[in-house]
C-alpha positions as CSV (number, residue, x, y, z in Angstrom):
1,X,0.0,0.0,0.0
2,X,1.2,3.9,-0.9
3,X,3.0,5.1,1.7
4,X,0.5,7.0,4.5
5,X,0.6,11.0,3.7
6,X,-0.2,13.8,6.1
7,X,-4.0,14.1,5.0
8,X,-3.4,18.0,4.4
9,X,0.0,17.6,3.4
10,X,-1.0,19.1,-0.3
11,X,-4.2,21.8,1.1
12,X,-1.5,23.3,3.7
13,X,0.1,24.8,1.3
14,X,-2.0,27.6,0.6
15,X,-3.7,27.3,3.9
16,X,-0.7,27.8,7.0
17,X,1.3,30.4,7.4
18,X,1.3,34.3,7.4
19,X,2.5,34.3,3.8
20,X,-0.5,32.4,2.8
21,X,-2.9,35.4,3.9
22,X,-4.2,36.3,0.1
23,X,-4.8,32.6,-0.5
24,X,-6.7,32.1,2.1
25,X,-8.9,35.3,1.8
26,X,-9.7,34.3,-1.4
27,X,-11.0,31.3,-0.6
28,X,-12.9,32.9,2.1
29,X,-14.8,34.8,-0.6
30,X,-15.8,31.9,-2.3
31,X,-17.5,30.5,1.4
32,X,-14.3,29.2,3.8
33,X,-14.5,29.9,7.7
34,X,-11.5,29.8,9.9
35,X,-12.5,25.8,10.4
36,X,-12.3,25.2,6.8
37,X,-8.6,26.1,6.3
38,X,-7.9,23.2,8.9
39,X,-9.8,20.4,7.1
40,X,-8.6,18.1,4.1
41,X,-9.6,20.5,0.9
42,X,-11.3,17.8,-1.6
43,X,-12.2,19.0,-5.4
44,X,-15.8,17.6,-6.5
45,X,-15.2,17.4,-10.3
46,X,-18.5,17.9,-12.2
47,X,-19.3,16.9,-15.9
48,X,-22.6,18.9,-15.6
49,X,-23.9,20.2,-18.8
50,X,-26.8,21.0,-20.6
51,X,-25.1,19.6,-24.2
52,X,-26.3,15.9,-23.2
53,X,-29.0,14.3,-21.3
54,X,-25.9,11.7,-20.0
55,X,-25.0,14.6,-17.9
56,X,-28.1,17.3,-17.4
57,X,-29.0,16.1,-13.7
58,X,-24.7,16.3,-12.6
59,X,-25.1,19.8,-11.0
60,X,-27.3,18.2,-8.6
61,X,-25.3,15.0,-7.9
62,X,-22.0,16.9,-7.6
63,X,-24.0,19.4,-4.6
64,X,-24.5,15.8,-3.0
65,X,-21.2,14.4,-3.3
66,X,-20.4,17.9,-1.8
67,X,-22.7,17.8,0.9
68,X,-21.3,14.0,1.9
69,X,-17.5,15.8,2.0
70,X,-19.1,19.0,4.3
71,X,-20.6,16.1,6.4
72,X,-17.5,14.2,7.2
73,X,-14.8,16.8,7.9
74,X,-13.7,17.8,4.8
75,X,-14.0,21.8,2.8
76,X,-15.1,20.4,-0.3
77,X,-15.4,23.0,-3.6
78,X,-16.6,22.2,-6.4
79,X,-15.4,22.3,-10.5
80,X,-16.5,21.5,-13.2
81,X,-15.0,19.9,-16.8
82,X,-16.5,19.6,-20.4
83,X,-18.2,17.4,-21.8
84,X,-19.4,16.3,-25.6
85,X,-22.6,14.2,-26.4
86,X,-21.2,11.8,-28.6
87,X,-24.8,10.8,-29.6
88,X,-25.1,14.2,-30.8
89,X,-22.0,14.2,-32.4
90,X,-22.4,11.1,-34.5
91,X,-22.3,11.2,-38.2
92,X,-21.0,14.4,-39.0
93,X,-17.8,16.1,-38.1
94,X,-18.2,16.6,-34.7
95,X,-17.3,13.4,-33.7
96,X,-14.0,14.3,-34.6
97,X,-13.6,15.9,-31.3
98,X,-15.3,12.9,-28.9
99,X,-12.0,11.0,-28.1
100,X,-10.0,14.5,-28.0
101,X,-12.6,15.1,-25.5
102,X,-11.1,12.3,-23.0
103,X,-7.9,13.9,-22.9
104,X,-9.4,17.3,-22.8
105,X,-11.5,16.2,-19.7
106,X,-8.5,14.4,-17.6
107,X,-6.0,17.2,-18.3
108,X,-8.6,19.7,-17.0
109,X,-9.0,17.9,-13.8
110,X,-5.7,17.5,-13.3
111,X,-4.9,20.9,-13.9
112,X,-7.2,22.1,-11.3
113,X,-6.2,19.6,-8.5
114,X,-3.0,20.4,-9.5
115,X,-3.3,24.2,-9.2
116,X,-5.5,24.2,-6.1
117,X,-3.4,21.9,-4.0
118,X,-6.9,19.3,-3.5
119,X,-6.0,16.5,-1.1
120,X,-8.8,14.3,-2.4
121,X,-11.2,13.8,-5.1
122,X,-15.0,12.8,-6.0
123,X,-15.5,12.7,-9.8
124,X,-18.7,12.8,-11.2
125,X,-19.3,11.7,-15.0
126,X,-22.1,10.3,-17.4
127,X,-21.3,10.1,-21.0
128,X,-19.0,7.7,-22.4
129,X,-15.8,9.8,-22.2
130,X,-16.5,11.2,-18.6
131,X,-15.7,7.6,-16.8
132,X,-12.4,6.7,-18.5
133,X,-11.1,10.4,-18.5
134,X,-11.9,10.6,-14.5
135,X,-10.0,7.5,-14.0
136,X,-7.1,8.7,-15.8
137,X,-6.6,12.0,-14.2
138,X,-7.3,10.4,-10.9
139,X,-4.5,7.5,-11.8
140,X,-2.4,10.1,-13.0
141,X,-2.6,12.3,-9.7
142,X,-3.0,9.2,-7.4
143,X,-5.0,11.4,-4.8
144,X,-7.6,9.6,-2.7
145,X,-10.6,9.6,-4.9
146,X,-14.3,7.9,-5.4
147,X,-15.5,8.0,-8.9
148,X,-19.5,8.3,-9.0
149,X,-21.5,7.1,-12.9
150,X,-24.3,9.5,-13.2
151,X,-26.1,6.8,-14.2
152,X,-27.9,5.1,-17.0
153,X,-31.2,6.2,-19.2
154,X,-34.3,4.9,-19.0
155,X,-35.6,2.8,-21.9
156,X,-38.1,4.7,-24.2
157,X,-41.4,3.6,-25.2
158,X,-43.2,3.5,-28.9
159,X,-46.3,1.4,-29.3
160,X,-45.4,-0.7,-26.0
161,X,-41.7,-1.8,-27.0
162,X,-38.7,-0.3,-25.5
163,X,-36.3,2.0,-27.7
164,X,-33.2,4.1,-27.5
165,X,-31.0,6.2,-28.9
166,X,-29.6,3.1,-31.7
167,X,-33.5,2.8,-33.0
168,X,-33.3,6.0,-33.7
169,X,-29.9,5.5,-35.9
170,X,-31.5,2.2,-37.7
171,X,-35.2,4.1,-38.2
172,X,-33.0,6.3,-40.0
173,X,-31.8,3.7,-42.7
174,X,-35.1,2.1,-42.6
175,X,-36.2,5.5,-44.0
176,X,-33.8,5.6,-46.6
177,X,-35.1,1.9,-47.9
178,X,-38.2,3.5,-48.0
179,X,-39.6,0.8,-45.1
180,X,-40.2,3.8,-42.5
181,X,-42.5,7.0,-43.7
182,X,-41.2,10.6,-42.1
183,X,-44.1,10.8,-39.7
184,X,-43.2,7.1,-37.9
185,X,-39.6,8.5,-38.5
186,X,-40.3,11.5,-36.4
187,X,-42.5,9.6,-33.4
188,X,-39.2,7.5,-32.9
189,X,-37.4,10.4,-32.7
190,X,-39.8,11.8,-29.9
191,X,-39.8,8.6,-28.2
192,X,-36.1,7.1,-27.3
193,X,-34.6,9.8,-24.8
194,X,-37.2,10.3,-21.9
195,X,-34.7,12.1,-19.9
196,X,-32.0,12.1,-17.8
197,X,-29.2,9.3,-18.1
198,X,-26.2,7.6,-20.6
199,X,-27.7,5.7,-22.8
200,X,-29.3,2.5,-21.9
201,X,-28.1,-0.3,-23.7
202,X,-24.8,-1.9,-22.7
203,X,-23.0,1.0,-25.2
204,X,-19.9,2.5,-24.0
205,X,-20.8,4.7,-20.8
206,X,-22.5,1.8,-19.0
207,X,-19.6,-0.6,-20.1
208,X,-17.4,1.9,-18.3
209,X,-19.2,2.1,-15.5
210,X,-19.2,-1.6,-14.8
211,X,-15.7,-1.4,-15.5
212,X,-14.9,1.2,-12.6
213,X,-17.0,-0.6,-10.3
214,X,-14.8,-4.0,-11.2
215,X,-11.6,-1.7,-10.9
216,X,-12.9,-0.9,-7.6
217,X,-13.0,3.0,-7.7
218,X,-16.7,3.1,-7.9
219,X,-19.4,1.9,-4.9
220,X,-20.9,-1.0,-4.8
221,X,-24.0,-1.2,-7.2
222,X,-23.3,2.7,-8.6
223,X,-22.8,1.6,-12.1
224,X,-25.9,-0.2,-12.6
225,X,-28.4,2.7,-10.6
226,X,-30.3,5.0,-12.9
227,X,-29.7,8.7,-13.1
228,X,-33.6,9.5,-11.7
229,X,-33.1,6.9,-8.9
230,X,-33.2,8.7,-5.7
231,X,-30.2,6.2,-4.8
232,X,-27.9,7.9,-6.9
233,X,-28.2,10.9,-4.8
234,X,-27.7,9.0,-1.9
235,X,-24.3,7.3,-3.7
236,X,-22.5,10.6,-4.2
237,X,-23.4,11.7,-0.7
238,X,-21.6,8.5,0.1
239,X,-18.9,9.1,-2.2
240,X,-18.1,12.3,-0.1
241,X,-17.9,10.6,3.2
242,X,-15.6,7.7,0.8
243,X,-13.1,9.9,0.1
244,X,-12.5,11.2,3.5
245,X,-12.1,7.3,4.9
246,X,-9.7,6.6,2.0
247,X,-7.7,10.0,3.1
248,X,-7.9,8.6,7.0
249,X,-6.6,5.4,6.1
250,X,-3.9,6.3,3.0
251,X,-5.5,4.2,0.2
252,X,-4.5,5.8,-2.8
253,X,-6.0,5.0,-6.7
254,X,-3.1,3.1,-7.8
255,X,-3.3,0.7,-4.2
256,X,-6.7,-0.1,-5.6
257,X,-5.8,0.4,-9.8
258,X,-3.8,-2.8,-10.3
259,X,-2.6,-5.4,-12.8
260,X,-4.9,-7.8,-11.0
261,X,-8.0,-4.5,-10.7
262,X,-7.9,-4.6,-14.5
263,X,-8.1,-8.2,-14.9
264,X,-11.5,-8.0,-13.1
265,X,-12.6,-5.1,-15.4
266,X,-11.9,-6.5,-18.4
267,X,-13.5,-9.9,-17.0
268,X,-17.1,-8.0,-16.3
269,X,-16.9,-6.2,-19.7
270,X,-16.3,-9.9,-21.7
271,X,-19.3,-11.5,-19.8
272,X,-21.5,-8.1,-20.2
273,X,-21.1,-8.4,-23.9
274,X,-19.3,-4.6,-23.5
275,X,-18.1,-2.3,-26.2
276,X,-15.1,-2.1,-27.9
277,X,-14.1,1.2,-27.0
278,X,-13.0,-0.6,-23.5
279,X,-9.9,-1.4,-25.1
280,X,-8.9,2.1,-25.6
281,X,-10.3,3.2,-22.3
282,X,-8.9,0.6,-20.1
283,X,-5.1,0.6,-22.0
284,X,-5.6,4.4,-21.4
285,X,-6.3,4.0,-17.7
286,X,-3.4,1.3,-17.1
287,X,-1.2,3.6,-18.4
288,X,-2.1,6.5,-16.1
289,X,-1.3,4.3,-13.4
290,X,1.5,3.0,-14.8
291,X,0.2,-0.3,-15.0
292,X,1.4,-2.4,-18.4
293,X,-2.2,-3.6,-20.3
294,X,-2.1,-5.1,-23.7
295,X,-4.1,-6.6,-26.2
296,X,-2.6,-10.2,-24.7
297,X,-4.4,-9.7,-22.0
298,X,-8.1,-9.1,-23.1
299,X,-7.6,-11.8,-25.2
300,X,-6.1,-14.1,-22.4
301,X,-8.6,-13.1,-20.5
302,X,-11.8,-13.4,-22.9
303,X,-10.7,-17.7,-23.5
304,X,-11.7,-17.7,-19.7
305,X,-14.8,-15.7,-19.8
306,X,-18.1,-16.5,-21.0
307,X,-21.2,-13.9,-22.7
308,X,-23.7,-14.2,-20.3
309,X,-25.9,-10.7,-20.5
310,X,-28.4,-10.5,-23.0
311,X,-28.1,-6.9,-23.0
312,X,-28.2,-4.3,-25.9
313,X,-27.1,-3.4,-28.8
314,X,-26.8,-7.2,-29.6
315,X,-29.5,-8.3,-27.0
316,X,-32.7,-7.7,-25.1
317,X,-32.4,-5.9,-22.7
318,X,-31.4,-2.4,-20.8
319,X,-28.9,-1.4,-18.0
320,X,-32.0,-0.3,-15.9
321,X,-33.4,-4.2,-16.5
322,X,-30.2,-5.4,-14.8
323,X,-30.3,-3.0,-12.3
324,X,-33.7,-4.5,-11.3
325,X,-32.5,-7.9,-10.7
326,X,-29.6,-7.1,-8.8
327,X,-26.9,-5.3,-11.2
328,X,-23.7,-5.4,-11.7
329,X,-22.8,-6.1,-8.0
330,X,-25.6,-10.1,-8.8
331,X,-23.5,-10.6,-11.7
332,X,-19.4,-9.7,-10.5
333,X,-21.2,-12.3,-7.1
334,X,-21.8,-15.0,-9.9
335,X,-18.2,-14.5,-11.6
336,X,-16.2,-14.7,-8.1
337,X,-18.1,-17.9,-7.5
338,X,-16.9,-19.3,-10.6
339,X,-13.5,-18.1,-10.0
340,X,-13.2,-15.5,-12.3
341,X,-12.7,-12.6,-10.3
342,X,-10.0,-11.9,-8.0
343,X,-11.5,-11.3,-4.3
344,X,-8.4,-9.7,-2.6
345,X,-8.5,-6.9,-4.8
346,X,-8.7,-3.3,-2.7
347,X,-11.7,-1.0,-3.5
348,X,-12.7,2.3,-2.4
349,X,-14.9,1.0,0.5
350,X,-11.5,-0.1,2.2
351,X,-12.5,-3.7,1.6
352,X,-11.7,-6.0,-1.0
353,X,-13.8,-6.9,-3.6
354,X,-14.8,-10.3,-2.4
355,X,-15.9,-8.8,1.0
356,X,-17.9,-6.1,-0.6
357,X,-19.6,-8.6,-2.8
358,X,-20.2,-11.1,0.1
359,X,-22.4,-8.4,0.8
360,X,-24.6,-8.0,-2.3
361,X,-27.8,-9.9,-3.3
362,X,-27.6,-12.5,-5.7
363,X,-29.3,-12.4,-8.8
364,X,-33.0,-12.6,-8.5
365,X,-33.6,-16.3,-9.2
366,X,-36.7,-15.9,-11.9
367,X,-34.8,-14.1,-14.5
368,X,-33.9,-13.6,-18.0
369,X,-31.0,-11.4,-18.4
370,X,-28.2,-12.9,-17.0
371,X,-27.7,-17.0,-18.5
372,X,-26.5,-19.5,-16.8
373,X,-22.7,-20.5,-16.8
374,X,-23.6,-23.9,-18.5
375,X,-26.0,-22.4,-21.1
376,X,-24.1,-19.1,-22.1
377,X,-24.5,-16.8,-25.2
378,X,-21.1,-17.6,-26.1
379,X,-18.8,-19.8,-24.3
380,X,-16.0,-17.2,-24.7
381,X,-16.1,-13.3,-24.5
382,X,-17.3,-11.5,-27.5
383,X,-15.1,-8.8,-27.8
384,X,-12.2,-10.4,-30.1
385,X,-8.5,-9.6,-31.0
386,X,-7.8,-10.1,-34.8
387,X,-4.5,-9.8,-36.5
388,X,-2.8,-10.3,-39.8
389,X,-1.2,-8.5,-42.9
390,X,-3.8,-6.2,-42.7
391,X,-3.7,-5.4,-38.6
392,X,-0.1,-6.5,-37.4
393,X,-1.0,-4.4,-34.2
394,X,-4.4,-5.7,-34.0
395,X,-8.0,-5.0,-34.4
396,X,-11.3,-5.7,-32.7
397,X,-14.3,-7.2,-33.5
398,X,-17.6,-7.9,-31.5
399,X,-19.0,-10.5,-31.9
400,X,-21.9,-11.1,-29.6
401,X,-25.1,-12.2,-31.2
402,X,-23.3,-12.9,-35.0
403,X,-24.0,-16.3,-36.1
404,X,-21.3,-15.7,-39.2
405,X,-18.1,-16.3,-37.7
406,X,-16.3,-16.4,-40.6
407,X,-16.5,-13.4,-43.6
408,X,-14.5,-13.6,-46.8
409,X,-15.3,-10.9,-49.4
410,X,-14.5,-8.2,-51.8
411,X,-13.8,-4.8,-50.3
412,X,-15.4,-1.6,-50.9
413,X,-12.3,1.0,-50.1
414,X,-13.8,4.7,-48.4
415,X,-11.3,7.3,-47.2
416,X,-14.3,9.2,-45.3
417,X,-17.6,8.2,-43.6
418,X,-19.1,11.0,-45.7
419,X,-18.1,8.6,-49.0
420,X,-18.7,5.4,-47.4
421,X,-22.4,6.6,-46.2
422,X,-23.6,8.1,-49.5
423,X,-22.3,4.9,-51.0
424,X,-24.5,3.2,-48.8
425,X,-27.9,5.3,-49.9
426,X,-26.9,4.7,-53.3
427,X,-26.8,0.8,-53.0
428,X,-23.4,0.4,-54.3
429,X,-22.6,-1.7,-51.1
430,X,-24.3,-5.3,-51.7
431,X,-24.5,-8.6,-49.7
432,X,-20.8,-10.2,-49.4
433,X,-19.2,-6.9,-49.4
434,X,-16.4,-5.7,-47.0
435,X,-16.9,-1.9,-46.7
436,X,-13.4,-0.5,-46.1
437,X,-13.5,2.9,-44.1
438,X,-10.2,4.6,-43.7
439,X,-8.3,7.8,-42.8
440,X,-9.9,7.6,-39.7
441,X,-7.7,6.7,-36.9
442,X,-6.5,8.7,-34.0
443,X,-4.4,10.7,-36.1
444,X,-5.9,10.0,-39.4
445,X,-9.8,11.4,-38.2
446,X,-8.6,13.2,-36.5
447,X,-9.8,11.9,-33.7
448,X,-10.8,8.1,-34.7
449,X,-14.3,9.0,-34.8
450,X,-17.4,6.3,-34.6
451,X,-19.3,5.1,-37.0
452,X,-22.6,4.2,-35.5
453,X,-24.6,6.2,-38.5
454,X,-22.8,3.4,-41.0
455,X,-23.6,0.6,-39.1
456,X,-27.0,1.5,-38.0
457,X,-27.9,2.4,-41.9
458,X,-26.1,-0.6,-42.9
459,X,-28.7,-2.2,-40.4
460,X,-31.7,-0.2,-41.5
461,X,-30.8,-1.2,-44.8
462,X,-31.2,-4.6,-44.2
463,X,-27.7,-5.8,-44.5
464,X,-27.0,-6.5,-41.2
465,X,-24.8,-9.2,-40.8
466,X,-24.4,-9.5,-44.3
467,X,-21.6,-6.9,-44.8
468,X,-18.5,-6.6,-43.1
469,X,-17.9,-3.5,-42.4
470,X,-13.8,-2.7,-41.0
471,X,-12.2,0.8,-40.6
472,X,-9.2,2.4,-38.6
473,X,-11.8,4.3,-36.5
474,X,-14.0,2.9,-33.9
475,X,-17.6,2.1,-33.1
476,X,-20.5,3.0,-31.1
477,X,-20.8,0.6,-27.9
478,X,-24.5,0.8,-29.8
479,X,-23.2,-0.6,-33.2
480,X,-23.5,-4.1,-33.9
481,X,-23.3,-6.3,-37.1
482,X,-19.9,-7.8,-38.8
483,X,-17.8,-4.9,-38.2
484,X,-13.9,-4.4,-36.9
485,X,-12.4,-1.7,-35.5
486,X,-9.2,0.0,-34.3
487,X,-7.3,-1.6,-36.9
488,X,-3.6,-0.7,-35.9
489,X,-1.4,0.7,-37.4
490,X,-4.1,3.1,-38.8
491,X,-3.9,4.2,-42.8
492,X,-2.5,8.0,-41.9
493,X,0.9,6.4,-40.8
494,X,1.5,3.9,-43.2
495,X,-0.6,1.0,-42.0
496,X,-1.6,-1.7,-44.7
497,X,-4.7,-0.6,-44.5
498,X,-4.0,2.0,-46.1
499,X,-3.0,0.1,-49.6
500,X,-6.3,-1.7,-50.3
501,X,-7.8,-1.3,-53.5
502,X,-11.5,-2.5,-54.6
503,X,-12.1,-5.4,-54.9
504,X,-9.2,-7.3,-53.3
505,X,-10.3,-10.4,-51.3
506,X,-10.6,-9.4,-47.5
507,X,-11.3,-12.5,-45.0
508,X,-12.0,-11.8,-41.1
509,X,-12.0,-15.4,-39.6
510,X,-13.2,-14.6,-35.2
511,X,-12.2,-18.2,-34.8
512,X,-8.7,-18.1,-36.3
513,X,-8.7,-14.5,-35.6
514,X,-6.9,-13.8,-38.5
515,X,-7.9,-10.3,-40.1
516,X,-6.3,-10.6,-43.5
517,X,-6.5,-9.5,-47.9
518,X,-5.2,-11.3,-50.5
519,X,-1.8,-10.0,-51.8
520,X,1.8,-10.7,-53.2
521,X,4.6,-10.0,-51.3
522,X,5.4,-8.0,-54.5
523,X,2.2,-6.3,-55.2
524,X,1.8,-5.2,-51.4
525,X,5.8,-3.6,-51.9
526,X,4.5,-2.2,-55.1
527,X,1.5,-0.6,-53.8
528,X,4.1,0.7,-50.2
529,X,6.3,2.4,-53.1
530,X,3.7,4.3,-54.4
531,X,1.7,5.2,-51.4
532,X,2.1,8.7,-50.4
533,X,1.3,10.2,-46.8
534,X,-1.2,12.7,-46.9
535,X,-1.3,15.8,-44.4
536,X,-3.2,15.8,-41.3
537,X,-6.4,17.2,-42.0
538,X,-6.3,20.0,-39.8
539,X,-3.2,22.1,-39.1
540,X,-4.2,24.4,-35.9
541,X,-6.3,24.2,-33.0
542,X,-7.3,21.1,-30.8
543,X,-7.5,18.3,-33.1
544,X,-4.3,19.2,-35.0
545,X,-2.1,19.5,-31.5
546,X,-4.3,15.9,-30.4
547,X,-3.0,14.2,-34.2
548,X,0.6,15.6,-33.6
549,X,0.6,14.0,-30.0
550,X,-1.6,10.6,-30.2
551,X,-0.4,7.4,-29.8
552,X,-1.8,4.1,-32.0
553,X,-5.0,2.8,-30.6
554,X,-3.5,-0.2,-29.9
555,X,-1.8,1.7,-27.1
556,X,-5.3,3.2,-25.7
557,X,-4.6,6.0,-27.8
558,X,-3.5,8.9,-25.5
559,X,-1.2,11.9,-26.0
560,X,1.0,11.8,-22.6
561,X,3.7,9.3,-23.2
């Protein structure tokens, strides 16, 4: 464990001494007493905005968390970060600045603990870069520190089904195939977001969440609670007494942020069916603690690990429907038993994770969600590592809920979403097709943007399944279908992506996990001779500084190496 530390051995700083007179006045005009100045200073970090529903109820969560420090001896104050709605951002070039907005978001909090001497920290996120760029900054600071999920969406309903935020993506290419009229068009658009909350399915944000809470930096049961639950009020008011027990007893993120932590993360994420951007977030994470994570791993890991949650995109069911028969907390229980957890690991509570679970409810018995260990979805995890001559660094797939295991094709070669989508309303892309999209990596996007419009319209199409769809960028934790991602290196630096032509034959094989086209040593030197590196797109401002610095997604693609 990190060696104990004075608990105001940071705050004193600008609190002791007659020198510190102006910096303690001017905390007195933002509401210190004479008291305060002898208390542990702790920094609330809010992701409040109104740019997202993920994040609209945070000011109010973060006043909790606040009132939990006040409450416990600590002189809490509270600041906030940005946030970006990637749902908002999708299909157009504002999802360019979604994974720059990870980095943006963890260098902001660690600026102002930094600057304002905090001795502890409650973060408080929703959307899907909030969690992983929390964890970072906390990592990276290694301050005593409680991360709080705002919590997860409630389902939508249209004519007595549940929707969300993907129907509204696939209603869109059902439109364009002319098997949806404008007016049905419009009442799923009025029907999928009832309020506040990430969205619902198991997409990115609620992966995360579950994979704090495995790490063991979030309570028990916080990543599963929905954002209008009264208990999620009641969590960040815990979270502020939390952080004040992990001060008094000198736990410290990376005590609790281990090799063996991750292990358990990326274990609940197989079984969970998560999304793929969990590779980038967890790599990310590791490295803020300085903790070596690498594709070996997941993969090591997801031969171990059944698919057990029949959850969305690929399944039935919401985050809130497995918060209502015990969450994640019923499910990590079921995964110790089997022994694929590790117990002794430390957690925020001060105990380890098998003594915080020995206190959780199992599973509700009658239930759907969550199969048993002998009748799994799949026997292994879903989320897959491919490689071959056209990934040597590696790229993901999901595969959860694909019955084609196996896709060998011509490819359809994009340089843009923009191309590959209007390809897509024009029909050009047919059954048996691989559609290629490229130039769209972390430097290449900039900013290795989604591609949750393409694969919902490839959906809505009625192609789902039925075209493989691979790109250097990523995908929505709400895409699904035959589609691989973070293909490493990416096309902007060389990678062989970048040399495909149409029509060369592409095979993706999740069995032999071999990610592969069909060349000649001296055709795929030929086409390396004549290839020429383009610019980066953009040459000033935020996404040209986040190209110059980013590393490959294979190593969770962040900027401070």
């Amino acid at each position: 464990m990190t060696e104990k530390k004075d608990l105001r051995i940071r705050s004193k700083v600008i609190s002791e001494g007659v020198n510190r007179v102006p910096n303690r006045a001017m905390l007195r005009a933002v509401g210190f007493k004479d008291e305060d100045f002898k208390k542990p200073m702790i920094g609330v970090a809010s992701t409040w905005s109104e740019v997202t529903p993920c994040n609209i109820h945070i000011n109010e969560l973060a006043l909790h968390a606040k009132k939990g420090v006040q409450e416990h001896g600590g002189a809490p104050l509270i600041f906030n970060t940005i946030t970006v709605s990637d749902g908002i951002s999708m299909g157009h070039d504002g999802m360019l600045f979604s994974l720059p907005s990870r980095e943006a978001i963890a260098d902001s909090i660690e600026i102002v603990t930094g600057a304002e001497r905090f001795d502890g920290l409650v973060a408080v996120g929703g959307c899907d870069k909030n969690t992983p760029a929390c964890l970072m900054a906390i990592g990276r600071m290694n301050l005593p520190a409680v991360y709080v999920y705002g919590g997860t969406i409630q389902p939508g309903k249209l004519d007595g089904k549940d929707v969300d935020i993907v129907t509204a993506f696939e209603a869109v290419g059902q439109y364009h195939d002319g098997r949806m009229t404008e007016e049905e068009l419009h009442k799923v658009e009025c029907s999928v977001c009832p309020g506040a909350g990430a969205c619902g399915g198991m997409y990115t944000a609620n992966t995360m969440a579950s994979a704090a809470e495995a790490l063991g930096m979030s309570l028990p049961g916080s990543s599963s609670t929905p954002a209008i639950s009264a208990n999620k009020a009641l969590e960040c008011a815990k979270a502020g007494e939390t952080v004040i027990d992990l001060l008094d007893k000198g736990i410290y993120p990376r005590d609790i942020m281990t090799k063996r932590a991750f292990e358990n993360a990326i274990t609940v994420v197989m079984a969970l069916g998560g999304s793929t951007n969990a590779f980038l977030h967890l790599i990310a994470i590791a490295h803020s603690v300085e903790v070596e994570l690498t594709y070996d791993d997941f993969e090591r890991i997801r031969l171990k690990v059944p698919h057990i949650a029949d959850l969305k995109p690929s399944g039935k069911y919401a985050m809130q429907d497995l918060n209502d028969i015990g969450g994640v907390p019923g499910v990590m229980k079921l995964l110790l038993a089997q022994g694929l957890l590790h117990g002794d690991c430390l957690t925020v509570t001060g105990k380890t994770l098998a003594e915080n679970l020995a206190e959780a409810a199992p599973l509700q018995a009658d239930q759907d969600i969550i199969y048993p260990f002998d009748k799994p979805l799949k026997a292994t995890g879903p989320l897959v590592v491919l490689k071959g001559n056209l990934a040597p660094e590696g790229a993901i797939a999901k595969m959860s809920g694909m019955k084609k295991l196996r896709f060998t094709g011509p490819a359809r070669v994009y340089d843009s979403e923009v191309a590959a989508t209007e390809a897509i309303l024009r029909d050009e892309i047919q059954k048996g097709d691989v559609l290629v999209i490229r130039y769209c990596g972390p430097k290449g996007g900039p900013g290795m943007p989604e591609m949750l419009s393409v694969t919902a319209l490839i959906v809505g199409k009625g192609l789902g399944g039925e075209v493989a769809l691979m790109t250097d960028g990523r995908f929505s934790g709400g895409s699904h279908g035959f589609v691989v991602g973070h293909v490493a290196p990416e096309a902007q630096v060389g990678g062989p992506i970048a040399y495909l032509q149409h029509g060369d034959a592409i095979t993706i094989d999740s069995e032999t996990q071999e990610i592969s086209f069909q060349i000649t040593d001296e055709e795929l030197e030929k086409r390396k001779q004549v290839w020429i590196q383009p610019p980066l797109k953009v040459s000033r401002g935020v996404l040209a500084k986040y190209a110059r610095l980013v590393s490959s997604a294979s190593k969770g693609a962040v900027t401070d190496l």
